[in-house]
N, C-alpha and C positions, 0 to 999 in steps of 0.2 A: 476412594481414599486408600492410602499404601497403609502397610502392615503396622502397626503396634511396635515400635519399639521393645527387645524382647524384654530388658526389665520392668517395662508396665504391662507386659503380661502375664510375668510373673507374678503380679500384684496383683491380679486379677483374684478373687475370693475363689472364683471354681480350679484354679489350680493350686492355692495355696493350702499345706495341709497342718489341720487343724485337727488338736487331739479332742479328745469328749469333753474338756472341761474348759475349751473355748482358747487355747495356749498355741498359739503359730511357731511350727516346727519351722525355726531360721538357723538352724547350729547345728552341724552335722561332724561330731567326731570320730575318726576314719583310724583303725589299727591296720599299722601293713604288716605287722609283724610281733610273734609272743617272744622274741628272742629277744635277748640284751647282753650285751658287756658287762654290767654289773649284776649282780647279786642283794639287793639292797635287804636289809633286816625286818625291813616292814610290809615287801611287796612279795618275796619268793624266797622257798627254801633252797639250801646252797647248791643240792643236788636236782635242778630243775629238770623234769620229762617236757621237752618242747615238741610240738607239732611238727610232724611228718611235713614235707616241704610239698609235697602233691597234695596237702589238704589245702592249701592258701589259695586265694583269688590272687590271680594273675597279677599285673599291675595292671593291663588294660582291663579286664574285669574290675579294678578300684574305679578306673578312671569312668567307668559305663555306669555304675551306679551313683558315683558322685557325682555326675553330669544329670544323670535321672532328678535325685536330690535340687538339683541347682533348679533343673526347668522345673521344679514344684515351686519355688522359692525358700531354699533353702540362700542365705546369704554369707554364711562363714563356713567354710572348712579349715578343722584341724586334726592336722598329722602327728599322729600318734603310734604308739607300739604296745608293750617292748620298746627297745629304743628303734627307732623312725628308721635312723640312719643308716644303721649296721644292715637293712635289707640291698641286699645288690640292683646297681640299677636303680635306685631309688630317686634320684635325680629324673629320671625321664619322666615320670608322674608329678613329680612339680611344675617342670618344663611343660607339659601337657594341662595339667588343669587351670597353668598360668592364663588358656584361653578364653577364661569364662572374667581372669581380670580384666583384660583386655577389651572384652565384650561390655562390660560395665554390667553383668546380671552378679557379680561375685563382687562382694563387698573386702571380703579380706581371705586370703590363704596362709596360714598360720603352721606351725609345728612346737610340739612340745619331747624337750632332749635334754639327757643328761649330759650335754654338753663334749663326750669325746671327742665326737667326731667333726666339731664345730671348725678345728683348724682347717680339715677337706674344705667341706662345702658352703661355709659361710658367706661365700663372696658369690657362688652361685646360686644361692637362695634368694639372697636380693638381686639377683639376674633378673629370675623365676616371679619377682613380685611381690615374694613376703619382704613386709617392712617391720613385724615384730614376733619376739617368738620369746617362748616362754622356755625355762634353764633350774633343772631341781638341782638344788644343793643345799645340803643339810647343816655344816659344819664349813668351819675355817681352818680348822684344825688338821693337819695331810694324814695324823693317825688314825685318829676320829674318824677321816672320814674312809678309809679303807678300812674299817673294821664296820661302820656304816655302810658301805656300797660292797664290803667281801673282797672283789674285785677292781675297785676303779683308784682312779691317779688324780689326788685334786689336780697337781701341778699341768697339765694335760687340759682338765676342763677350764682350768683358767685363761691358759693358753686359748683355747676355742673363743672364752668370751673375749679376750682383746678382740682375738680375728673376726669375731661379729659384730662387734660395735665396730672395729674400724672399715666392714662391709657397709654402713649405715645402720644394722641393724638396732630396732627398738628392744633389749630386754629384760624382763620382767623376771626375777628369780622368785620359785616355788621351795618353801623349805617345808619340809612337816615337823611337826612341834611333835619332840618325842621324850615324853619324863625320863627323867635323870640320864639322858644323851646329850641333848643337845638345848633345853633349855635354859640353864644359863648362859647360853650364847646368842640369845633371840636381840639384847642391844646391841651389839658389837654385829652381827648378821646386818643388822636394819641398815646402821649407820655405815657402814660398807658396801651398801648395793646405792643407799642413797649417794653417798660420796662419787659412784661411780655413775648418777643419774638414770637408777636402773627401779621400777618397782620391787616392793616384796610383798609377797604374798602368804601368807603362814596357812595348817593347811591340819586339820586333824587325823589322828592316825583313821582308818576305814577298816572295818572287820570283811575285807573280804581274800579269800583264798588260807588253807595252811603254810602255817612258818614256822619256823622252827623256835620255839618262845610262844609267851602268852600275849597277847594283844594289852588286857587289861595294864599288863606293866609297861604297856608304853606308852597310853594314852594319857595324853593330858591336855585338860579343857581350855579353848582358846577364851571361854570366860575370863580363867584366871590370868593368862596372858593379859588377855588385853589391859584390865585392871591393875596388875603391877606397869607395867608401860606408861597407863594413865598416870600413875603416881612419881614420872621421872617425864611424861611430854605431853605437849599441849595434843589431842587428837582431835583433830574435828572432821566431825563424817562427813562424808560426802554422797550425792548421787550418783557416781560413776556408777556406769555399767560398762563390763567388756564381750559382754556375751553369754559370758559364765557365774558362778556362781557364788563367785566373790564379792562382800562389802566391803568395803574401801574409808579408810581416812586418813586426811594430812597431818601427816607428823610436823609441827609448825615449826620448830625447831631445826628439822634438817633441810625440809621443803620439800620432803617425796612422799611418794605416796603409798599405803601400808592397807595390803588387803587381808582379808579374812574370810577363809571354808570351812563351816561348821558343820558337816552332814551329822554329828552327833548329838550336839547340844544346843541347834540351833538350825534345823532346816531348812534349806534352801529351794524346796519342789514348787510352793504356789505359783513362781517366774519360770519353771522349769520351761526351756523352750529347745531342748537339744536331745538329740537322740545319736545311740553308738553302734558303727558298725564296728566288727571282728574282723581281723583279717583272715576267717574261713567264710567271712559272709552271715554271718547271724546277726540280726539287728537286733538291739536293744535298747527297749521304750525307756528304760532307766534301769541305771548303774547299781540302784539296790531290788532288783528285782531277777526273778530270773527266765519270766516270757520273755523271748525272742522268736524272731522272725527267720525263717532260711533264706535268703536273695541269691545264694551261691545258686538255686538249684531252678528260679524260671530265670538266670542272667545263662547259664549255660542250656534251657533247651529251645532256647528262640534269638534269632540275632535280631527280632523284634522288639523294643520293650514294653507293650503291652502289658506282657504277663510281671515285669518285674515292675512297675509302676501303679499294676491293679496288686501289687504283696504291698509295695511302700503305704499306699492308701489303710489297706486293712488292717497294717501292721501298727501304724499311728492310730485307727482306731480302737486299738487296745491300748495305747499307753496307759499307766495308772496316775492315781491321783499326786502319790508320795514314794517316799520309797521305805523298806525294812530293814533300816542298818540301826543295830543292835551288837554292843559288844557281853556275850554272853557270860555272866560272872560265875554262873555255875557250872556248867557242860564244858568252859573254856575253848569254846569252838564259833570260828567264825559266822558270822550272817549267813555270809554265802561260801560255799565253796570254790568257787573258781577264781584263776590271779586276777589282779589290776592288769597283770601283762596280755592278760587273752583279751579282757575288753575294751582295754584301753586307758588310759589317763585320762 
């Protein structure tokens, strides 16, 4: 009898990995990079100390452990940063992991992007195989949102989203619901991405890393969101799942669809099924904790991956149950100390 088909053996129970609490690691979010274009007021302070360019995994070092990942059965990779884009070369890692679409063991290759660069390479990412990809934007407003992002040009990220909708691209815009920024702009947001047949996603502020301000004055509970929304559209849940951590429902009225990330007021771990690499190589069982695993260091002493496939294993057996995100009302200091930009979105 010939071989297995590699996606039923990737099904296979002895290679798929499973954390302690019975949860199949299928979601591998992948940082190439802590650097970004923008500045945003809830993710980095304005004077950001970025990583040494000798401390990052290669891009074939990305491409070796995401391939690891995939032959365990992981089935989604998403490209993340810092912004994804701005890493040089960054294309040739799409182009390359594209092979596992191909192969039929990869369900979907994704990226999430503050949209600058989307005029570049929008047309080469659905080359590549991604068919949808996720677009933070906060605000409609071109002042708002440069005092929001520091650095960024809404007119620029707009421009990106023509050019990837008219690449084919599917996308889905991310905004984080920030008090007294930008919520009262959450209807006029909705019914503009819906208008453009794009989801939204809304999205709590996260206590992790120093910024310049207090977290507490940004936060604001997607409870209360949702509830004024209820009281102006019909919503009706749904069971969407996209992999992540979003609950989802139809706004009847427009006809799109309206997700929701509560790591604050509403956790999301018991589904938890994703774990994040760094682009120095430290994996992480979860985004509120701070074990991590090193993979930079058995992916560079063996061109075997034995050793980096027996850290994957060990490393997933530690994941935790939940995670510790807490926004501190006393000490005024984050959960965690390190950015969004080092782990990843």
């Amino acid at each position: 009898m010939g071989a297995l088909p590699a996606h039923l053996e990737n099904s296979d129970t002895g290679r798929s990995l499973l954390d302690p609490f019975g949860r199949a690691i299928t979601y591998l979010r992948v940082s190439v990079t802590d650097r970004c274009d923008f500045r945003c007021v809830y993710c980095m302070s304005e004077d950001m100390a970025f990583l040494p360019k000798r401390d990052l995994l290669t891009l074939e070092e990305i491409d070796r452990i995401c391939s690891a990942f995939v032959d365990r059965g992981v089935r989604k990779l998403r490209i993340t940063g810092g912004e994804p884009l701005v890493r040089r070369d960054i294309m040739t890692l799409f182009g390359s992991l594209s092979r596992h679409l191909d192969s039929g063991v990869l369900d979907e290759l994704t990226v999430t992007t503050n949209g600058s660069q989307l005029a570049r390479h929008a047309k080469e990412l659905a080359a590549c195989g991604v068919k949808r990809i996720n677009v933070s934007i906060d605000t409609l407003d071109p002042e708002k949102f440069r005092r929001i992002t520091r650095w960024g040009d809404l007119t620029k990220v707009l421009q990106g989203l023509d050019a990837a909708q008219n690449a084919g691209l599917k996308v889905k815009i991310n905004t984080v619901a920030l008090k007294g920024v930008n919520e009262d702009e959450i209807e006029a947001l909705l019914e503009w991405a819906h208008g453009r047949g794009m989801d939204l996603t809304l999205i709590e502020v996260m206590p992790l890393g120093e910024i310049d301000g207090q977290r507490i004055d940004q936060f604001l509970p997607l409870s209360l969101v949702r509830a004024r929304l209820a009281g102006r559209y019909t919503l009706e849940d749904l069971a969407d799942r996209t992999g992540g951590p979003a609950r989802y429902v139809r706004v009847k009225e427009t006809g799109g669809r309206l997700g929701f990330i509560t790591p604050m007021t509403h956790n999301f771990c018991e589904s938890c099924n994703r774990v994040r690499l760094t682009c120095t190589g430290q994996l992480f069982m979860c985004l509120g904790q701070e074990d991590a695993a090193d993979l930079r260091a058995p992916v560079r002493a063996s061109e075997s991956n034995e050793l980096l496939e027996r850290s994957i294993v060990d490393a997933i057996a530690r994941k935790p149950k939940g995670h510790d995100f807490i926004i501190d009302r006393r000490h005024a200091r984050p959960a965690l100390s390190r950015h969004m930009s080092v782990t990843g979105g």
